[in-house]
N, C-alpha and C positions, 0 to 999 in steps of 0.2 A: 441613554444607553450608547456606549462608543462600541464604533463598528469596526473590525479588522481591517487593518491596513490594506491596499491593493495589493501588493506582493505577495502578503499571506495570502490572499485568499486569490489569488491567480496561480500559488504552487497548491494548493487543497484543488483548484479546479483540475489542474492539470494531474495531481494525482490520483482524480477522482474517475475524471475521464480514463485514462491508463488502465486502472484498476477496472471499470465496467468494462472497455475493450477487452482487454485480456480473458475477463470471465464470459463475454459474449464468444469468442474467436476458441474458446474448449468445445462448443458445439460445430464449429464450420471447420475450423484445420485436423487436416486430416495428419496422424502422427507417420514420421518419415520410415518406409521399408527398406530394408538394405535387398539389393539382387538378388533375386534368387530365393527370397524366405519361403519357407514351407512350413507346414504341420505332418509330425507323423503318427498317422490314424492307426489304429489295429484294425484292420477288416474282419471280415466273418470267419475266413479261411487262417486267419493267423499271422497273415503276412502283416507288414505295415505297410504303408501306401502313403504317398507324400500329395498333401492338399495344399494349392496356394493356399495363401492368407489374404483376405479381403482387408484393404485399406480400411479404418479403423478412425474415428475422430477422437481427441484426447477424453473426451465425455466416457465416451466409447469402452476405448480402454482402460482408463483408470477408475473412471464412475466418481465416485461419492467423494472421494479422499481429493479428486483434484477438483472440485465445487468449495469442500472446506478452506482449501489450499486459498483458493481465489477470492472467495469469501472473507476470507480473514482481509485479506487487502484490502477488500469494500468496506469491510466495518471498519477497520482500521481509520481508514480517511474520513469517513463519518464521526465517530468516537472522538478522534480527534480537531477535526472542524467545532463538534459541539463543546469539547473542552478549551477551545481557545477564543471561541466565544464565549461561555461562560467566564473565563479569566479576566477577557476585555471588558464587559461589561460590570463585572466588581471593581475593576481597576486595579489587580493587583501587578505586580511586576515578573514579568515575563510571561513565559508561554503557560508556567506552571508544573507540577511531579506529574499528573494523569496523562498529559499532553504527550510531555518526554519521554514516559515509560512507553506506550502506545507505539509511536514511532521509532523509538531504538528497537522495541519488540521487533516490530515488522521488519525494521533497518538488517537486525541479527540474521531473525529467519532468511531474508533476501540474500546475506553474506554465506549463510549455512546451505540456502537450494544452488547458490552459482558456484558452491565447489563441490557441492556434489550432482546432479543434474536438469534444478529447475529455476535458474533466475526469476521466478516472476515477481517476488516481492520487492526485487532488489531497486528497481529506480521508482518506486513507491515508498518504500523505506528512504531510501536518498530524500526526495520530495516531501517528503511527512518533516524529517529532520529539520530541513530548508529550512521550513516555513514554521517551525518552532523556533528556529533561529533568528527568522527574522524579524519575531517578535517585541516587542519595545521593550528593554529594559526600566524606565524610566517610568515613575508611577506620572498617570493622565490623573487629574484631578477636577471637576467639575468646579466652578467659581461662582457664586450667591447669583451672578446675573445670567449665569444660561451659558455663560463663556468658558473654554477650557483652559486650564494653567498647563503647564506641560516644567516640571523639577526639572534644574537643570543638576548634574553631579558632577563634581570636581573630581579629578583622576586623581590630583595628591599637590602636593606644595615643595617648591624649589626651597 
């Protein structure tokens, strides 16, 4: 069974890690208040009455949809790792469709949350990419003796 290259599997690490930081850090960062925020409450009497707002962790305030969010990043780099293991081990040539879809996926999303207001997939997407990239083109071929052949391809002819 051939094993992913160091590279790849130092940008899956690095992706991986990223990705579990980011969804650890929804429960400890607290989301930023502007000066001065308030709530305005109706009281008993009818008036309104203005309540600080207690600082808030992003868990907090967004709940369930920002776990999804994060989540997808973590399967994402898993999904991925196992499909380019899977690929390596066949020996077919390159990263493979499952691989690429998975990573441009995430790649998109991270392009889509950093213009409108959540980067987080974005250098997880980058990093998935990477290391689809860096993938061998060239098909690994196992030799009768236990030894690996490694095709070399010709770019073209003068």
């Amino acid at each position: 069974m051939k094993r992913l290259d160091p590279i790849t599997a130092i940008l899956l690490l690095f992706a991986g890690l990223l990705s579990l930081v980011l969804t650890v850090l929804a429960f400890v960062v607290q989301v930023p208040l502007r000066d001065g925020s308030h709530n305005l409450v109706r009281a008993a009497s009818g008036a309104y009455v203005e309540v600080p707002i207690a600082p808030q962790t992003y868990f907090q305030k967004y709940g369930i949809s920002e776990l999804l969010l994060l989540g997808f990043g973590l399967l994402s780099v898993v999904a991925v790792g196992v499909a380019l293991r899977i690929s390596a081990a066949r020996g077919t040539n390159g990263a493979g469709r499952p691989a690429w879809r998975l990573s441009v996926a995430c790649l998109m999303l991270g392009v889509v949350g950093s213009v409108t207001i959540a980067p987080y997939l974005l250098m997880v997407g980058i990093l998935l990419v990477l290391a689809c990239g860096t993938v061998s083109r060239s098909r690994v071929a196992g030799g009768s003796d236990g030894s690996e052949v490694v095709a070399i391809r010709t770019v073209g002819t003068l």
